[in-house]
N, C-alpha and C positions, 0 to 999 in steps of 0.2 A: 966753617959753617957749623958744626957739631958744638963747638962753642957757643956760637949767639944761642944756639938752642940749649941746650945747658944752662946759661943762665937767666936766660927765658924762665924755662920751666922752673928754675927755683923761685922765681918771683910768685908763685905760686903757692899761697898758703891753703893746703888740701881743707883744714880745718874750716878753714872760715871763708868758703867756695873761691872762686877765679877773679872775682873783680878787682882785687890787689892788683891787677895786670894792667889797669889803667887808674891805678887810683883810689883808696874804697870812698874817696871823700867825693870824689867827680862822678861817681855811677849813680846812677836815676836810680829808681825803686825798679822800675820793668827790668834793668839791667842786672842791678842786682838778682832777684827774683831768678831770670835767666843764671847766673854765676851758682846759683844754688842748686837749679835743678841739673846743671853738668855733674857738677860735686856728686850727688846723689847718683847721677845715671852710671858713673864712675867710678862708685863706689860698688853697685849692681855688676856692671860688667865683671869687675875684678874677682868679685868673690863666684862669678860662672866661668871662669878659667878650669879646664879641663888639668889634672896629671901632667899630661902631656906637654903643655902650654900652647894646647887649642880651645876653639870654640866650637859648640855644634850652631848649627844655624836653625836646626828644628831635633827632631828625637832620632832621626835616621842617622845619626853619630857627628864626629867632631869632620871640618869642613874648612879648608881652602878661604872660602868667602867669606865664612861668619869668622874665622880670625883675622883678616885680613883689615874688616870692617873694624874690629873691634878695635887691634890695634892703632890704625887711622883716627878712631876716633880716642886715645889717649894724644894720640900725638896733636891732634885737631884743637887740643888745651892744654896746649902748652909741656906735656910730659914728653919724653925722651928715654930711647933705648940705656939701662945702663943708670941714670939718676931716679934720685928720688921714690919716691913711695910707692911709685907705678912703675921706675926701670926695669925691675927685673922679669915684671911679667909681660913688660913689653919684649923684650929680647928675645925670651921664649916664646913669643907667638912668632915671632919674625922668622926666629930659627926653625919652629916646625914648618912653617912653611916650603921654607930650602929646603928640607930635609920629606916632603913629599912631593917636590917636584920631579914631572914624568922624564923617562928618556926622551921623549921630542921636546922636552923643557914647558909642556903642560903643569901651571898651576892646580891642577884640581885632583882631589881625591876619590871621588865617585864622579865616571862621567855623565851619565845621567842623560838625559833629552839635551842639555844646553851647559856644555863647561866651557864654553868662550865666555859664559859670564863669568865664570868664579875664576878665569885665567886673569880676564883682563880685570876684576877688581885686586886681585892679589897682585898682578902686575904692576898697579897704578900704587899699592900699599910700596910696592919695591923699592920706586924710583923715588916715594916719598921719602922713604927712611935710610936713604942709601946716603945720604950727607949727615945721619944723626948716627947713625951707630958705632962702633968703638972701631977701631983701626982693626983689631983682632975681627970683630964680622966684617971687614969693611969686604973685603974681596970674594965672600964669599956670596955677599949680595948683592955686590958687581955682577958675581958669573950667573948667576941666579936671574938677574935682572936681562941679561944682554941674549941669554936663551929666550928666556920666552916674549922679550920685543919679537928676535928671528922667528918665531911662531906665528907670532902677530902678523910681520908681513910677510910672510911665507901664509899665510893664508887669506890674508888681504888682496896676493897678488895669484888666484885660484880664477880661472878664466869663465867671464858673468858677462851678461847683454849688457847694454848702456844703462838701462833703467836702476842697475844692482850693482854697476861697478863702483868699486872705491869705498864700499864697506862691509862687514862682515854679519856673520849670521850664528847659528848655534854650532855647528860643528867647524872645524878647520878647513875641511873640505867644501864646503856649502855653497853651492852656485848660485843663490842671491843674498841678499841683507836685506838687516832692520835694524832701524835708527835706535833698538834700545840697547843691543849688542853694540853697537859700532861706538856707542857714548862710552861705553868703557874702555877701548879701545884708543879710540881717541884722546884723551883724558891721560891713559899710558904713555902713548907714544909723548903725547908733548911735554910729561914728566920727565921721561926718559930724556929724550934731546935738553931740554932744561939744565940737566944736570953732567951733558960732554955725550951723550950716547949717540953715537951715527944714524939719525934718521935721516932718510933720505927724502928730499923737499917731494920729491911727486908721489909720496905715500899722501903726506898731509894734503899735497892741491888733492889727491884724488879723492881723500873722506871729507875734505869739505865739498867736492863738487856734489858727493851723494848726499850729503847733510842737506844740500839748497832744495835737491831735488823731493826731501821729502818735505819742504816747506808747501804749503795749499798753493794754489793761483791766485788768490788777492794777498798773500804773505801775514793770513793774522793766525798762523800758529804753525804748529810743525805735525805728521804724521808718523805713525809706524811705519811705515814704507812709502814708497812714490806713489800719490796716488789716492792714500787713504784719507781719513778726517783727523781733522785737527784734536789733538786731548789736550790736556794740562802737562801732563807728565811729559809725552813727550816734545810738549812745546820746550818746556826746560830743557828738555835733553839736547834738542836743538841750539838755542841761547849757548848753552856753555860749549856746546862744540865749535862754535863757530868761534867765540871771546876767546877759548884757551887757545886754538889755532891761528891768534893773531888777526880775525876776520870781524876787526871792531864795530859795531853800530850798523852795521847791514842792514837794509831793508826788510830781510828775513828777520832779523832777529830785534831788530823796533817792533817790526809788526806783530812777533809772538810774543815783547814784552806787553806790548799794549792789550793784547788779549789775554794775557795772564792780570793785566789788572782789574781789567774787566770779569775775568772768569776766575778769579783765584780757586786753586785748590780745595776743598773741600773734605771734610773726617769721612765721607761719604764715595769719595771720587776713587774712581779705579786706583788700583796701585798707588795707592797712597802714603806709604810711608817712600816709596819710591820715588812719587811723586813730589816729595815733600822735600828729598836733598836735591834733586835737578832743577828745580823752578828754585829754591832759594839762591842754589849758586849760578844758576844763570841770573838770576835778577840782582845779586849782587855784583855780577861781572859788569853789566849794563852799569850800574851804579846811579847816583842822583837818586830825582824822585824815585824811580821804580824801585830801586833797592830799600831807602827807609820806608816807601810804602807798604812793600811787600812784608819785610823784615819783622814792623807792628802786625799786620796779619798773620804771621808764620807764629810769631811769640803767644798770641790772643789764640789760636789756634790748637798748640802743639802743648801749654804749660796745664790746662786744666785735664789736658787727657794723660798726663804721666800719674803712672801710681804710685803707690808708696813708698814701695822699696826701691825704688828709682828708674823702673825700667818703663820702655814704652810695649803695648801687645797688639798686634795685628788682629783687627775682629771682623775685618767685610771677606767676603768670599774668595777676592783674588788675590790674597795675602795672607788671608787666616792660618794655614798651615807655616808662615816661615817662623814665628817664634819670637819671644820677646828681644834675642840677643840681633837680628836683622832690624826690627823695630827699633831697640832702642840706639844701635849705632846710628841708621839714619835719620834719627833725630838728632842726637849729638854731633853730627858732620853738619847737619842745614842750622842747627842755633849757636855753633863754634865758628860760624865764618867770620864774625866779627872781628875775632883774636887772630887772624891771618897767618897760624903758625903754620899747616899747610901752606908748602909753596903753591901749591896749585891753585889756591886759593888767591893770592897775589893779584890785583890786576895790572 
């Protein structure tokens, strides 16, 4: 596997952006266009590499999540642990990582209100890169990886009413869930298994049974929990949980692509950069129309708000504080899905 990826990523001329990858003579202008602004965003990222080979995710220091993202998103275009112009600061993100995971096999460096997020994205960074890095990391991202799944369901299986079973919440202990915590999760585990890790099937029935649950009553979006109203974001969050779970074309997840065509995201809309990689890679998982419709919106959307120096920046209230290195990864995960170098990406 570490091969195809290998020479994947060398296909990749950094100088003269990503479209090489399919051709520079077959890329439309819009695509091109996109192939550039990765180049740039990736060029941003690399030079906000901490010492250490982390990233901070705002000013309150370097973070679990924002390298996890960061790295993801090298790999999201085609770079790899170890080659090329971006290996070596891939590795080193990778490696710090391992090397601040907790004794319970906690991803996160500050735990803060909610490190089941920054576990389960550095989690899902894990299983990604666990087929691309050198035989010398290989086992050490194995052990790395296969603690904090045990976390995951070790805290997945924390005794919760019907309404809450079968996902997870901000702490490991939490006796209920929300659909935004449980998308990272989710996303994990089925990396994980993807790639040989022993998930056990009635983890996954039970995060899709609470996925359905926070689908509305007429099925045209998803909520933060059982119960609540439909948003954007986590109508997406919804979408790809159910698609990466094998839970293809569902009623649920018809019914929130159609309301994400209808309601597309918005520079205005809660949690928007958030927003912005969950509804892309759900509506690419859906595929057909909704994907290229979506895909034109997301491009029309996301290319006139990057700046100059390639980064994206959080400006509405419920984001403002995470930072450009949060922004500009999930920008670079929702316009790199095309390039399918994440497996998870795959449909």
């Amino acid at each position: 596997m570490r091969m195809t990826f290998v020479l994947l990523a060398l296909s990749v001329l950094f100088g003269g952006g990503l479209g090489d990858l399919a051709g520079a003579d077959e890329r439309t202008p819009q695509e091109r266009q996109v192939d550039d602004a990765l180049a740039r965003s990736l060029r941003f990222l690399a030079e906000q590499q901490k010492q250490s080979g982390a990233w901070a995710l705002d000013d309150n220091g370097e973070s679990t999540a924002g390298t996890s993202l960061a790295v993801m998103s090298f790999m999201a275009c085609g770079h790899v642990p170890g080659e090329g112009p971006y290996g070596q600061a891939i590795e080193r993100g990778i490696r710090w990582v391992i090397e601040n995971q907790q004794d319970n096999g906690m991803l996160v460096t500050r735990h803060g209100t909610g490190p089941m997020y920054s576990h389960g994205i550095s989690t899902l960074m894990l299983a990604e890169a666990a087929g691309m890095v050198s035989d010398a990391d290989a086992p050490a991202v194995r052990r790395a990886l296969e603690r904090a799944i045990k976390l995951i369901l070790t805290s997945q299986a924390v005794k919760k009413d019907s309404r809450q079973r079968g996902g997870w919440r901000y702490q490991t202990n939490s006796t209920d869930s929300d659909l935004s915590v449980t998308g990272w999760q989710v996303m994990s585990l089925r990396a994980a298994k993807d790639i040989g890790c022993d998930i056990p099937k009635e983890a996954i029935d039970d995060a899709v049974d609470y996925v359905k649950k926070c689908s509305t009553n007429d099925n045209r979006g998803f909520g933060y929990q059982p119960g609540s109203h439909q948003s954007e974001t986590m109508t997406g969050t919804g979408i790809v949980c159910l698609e990466v779970c094998g839970e293809n074309e569902t009623r649920e997840a018809i019914g929130g692509a159609d309301y994400l065509l209808d309601r597309p995201i918005r520079a205005n809309s809660n949690f928007f950069y958030y927003g912005v990689y969950y509804t892309s890679v759900g509506m690419f998982k859906i595929g057909g129309d909704y994907s290229e419709r979506y895909r034109t919106h997301m491009i029309d959307l996301l290319l006139p708000l990057q700046n100059q120096d390639g980064s994206w920046k959080p400006e509405h209230g419920s984001e403002r504080g995470a930072g450009k290195i949060y922004a500009t990864s999930m920008s670079v995960l929702a316009l790199a899905i095309e390039y399918r170098y994440l497996p998870i990406y795959q449909r």
